[in-house]
N, C-alpha and C positions, 0 to 999 in steps of 0.2 A: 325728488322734488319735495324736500322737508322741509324747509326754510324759506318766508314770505319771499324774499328775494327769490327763492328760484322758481316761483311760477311766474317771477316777470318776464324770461324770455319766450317761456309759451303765448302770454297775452300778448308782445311785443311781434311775433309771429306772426301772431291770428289776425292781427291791424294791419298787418302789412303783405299779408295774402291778398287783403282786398286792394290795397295799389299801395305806391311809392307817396312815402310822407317825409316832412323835416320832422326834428326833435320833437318841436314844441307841440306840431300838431299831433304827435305820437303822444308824449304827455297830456295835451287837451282829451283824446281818444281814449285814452285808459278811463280816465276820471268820468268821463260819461259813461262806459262801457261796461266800465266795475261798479260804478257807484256804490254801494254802501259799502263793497266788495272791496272799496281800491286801499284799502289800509298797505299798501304798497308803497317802500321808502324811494320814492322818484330823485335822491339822489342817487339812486342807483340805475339812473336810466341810459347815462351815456355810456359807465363802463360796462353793460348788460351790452349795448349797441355793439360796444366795440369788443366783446369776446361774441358777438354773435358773427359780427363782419370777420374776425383771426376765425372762426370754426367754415368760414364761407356759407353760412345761412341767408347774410345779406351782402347786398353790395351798399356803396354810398358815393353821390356825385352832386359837384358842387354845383348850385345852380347860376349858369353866367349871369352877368348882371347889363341890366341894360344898355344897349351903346350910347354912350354921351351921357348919360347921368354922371353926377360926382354922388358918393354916398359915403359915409362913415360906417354904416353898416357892412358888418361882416357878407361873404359869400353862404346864406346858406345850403346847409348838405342836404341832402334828400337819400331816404334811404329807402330801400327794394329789397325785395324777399327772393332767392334765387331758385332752382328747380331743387338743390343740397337740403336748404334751409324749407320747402315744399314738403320732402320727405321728413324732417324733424319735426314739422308740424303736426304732420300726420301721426310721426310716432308718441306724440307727447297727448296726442288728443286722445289716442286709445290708451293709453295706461291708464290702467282701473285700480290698483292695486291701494293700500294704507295710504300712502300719499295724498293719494287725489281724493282724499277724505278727511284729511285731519284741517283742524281749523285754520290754518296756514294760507290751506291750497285752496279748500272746497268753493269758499267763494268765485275764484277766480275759474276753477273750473268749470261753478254751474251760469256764469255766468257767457259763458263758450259754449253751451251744450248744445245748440244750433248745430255746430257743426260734429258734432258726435254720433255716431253709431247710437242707437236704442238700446243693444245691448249691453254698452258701455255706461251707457248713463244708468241704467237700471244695474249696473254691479256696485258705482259710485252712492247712487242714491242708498241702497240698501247697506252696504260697506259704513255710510257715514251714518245711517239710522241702527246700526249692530255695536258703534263705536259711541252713538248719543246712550240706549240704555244701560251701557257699560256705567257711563257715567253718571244717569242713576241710581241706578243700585252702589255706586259709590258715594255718591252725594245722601241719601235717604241711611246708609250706616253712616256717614259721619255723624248725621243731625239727631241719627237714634245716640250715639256712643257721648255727644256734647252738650247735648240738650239740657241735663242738669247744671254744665257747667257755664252755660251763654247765659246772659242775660238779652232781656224781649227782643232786643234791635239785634243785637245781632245774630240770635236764632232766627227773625225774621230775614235778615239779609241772607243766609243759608236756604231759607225756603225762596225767596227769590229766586236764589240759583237756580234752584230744582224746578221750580214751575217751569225758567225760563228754558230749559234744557227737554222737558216734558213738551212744552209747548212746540219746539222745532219737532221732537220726534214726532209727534201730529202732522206739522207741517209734511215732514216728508213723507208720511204714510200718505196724502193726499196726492203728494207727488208722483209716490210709485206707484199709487191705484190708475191716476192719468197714464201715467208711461206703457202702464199693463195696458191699459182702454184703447191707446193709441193706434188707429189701423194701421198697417204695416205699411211701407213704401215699396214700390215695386225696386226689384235689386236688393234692397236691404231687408237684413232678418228679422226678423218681429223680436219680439222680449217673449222670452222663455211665459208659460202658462203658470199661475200663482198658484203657489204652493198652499196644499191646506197647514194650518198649521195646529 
């Protein structure tokens, strides 16, 4: 899941665990869902649907149309999440690995973490805060190494970066202090105990 396109079948998924929707309300769904998140190219929502429906995650059935009405409107489809496409859900929501961390995914997956495991989101969170000071410490040498060479505006648009980049790593250190805080749910494992560092 490297490429914004492929967390759209995870989010498309997770909309439709909760019941059978047409297209549009599935596009309507994402966009409140993801919100700031949804930087997701939504022409890519039918042929997402329709390699989801070829892999058997979903079904899709068209909805009769009222007896005696005349319409010019199309039959819409209505699509459904099957017990196949249940299990893919499941297995996309626990991958923790780089993916589910790079700028691409992250959004979309912290925006699903409702349904996540605690210890899954505490690898995500921590994963994408080990990949934020990376980028730090790359941003702060570049602005050491160019600094002579920018002039004000654009070593300021450099510091920009860095604040802005500085600032999520805060964010998520908030986040994973909450996730550590979080009392455990009965059945599911707690998050590991925080490490001194």
């Amino acid at each position: 899941m490297r490429r914004r396109g492929d967390v759209l079948p995870l989010a498309v998924l997770a909309l439709l665990a909760e019941g059978p929707l047409h297209g549009y309300e599935v596009r309507r769904r994402l966009d409140v869902r993801l919100g700031a998140f949804r930087a997701l190219s939504y022409g890519t929502l039918y042929p997402c649907l329709r390699t989801l429906q070829a892999g058997g995650c979903i079904t899709e059935t068209t909805e009769p149309r009222t007896p005696g009405t005349v319409s010019a409107k199309r039959a819409r489809v209505v699509y459904e999440i099957t017990e196949h496409g249940r299990e893919r859900l499941a297995e996309l929501l626990e991958e923790a690995g780089p993916a589910a961390w790079e700028d691409d995914a992250f959004g979309v997956r912290l925006a699903l973490f409702q349904r996540v495991a605690p210890r899954t989101r505490l690898r995500i969170l921590e994963g994408r805060r080990a990949r934020l000071l990376e980028r730090v410490e790359q941003l702060t040498a570049t602005i050491e190494r160019a600094q002579a060479q920018l002039d004000a505006y654009a070593l300021e648009a450099q510091r920009h970066g860095l604040e802005t980049v500085r600032s999520e790593v805060d964010w998520l250190d908030r986040l994973i202090t909450a996730e550590r805080r979080a009392p455990a749910r009965p059945g599911v494992p707690a998050a590991p105990p925080l490490e001194e560092s």
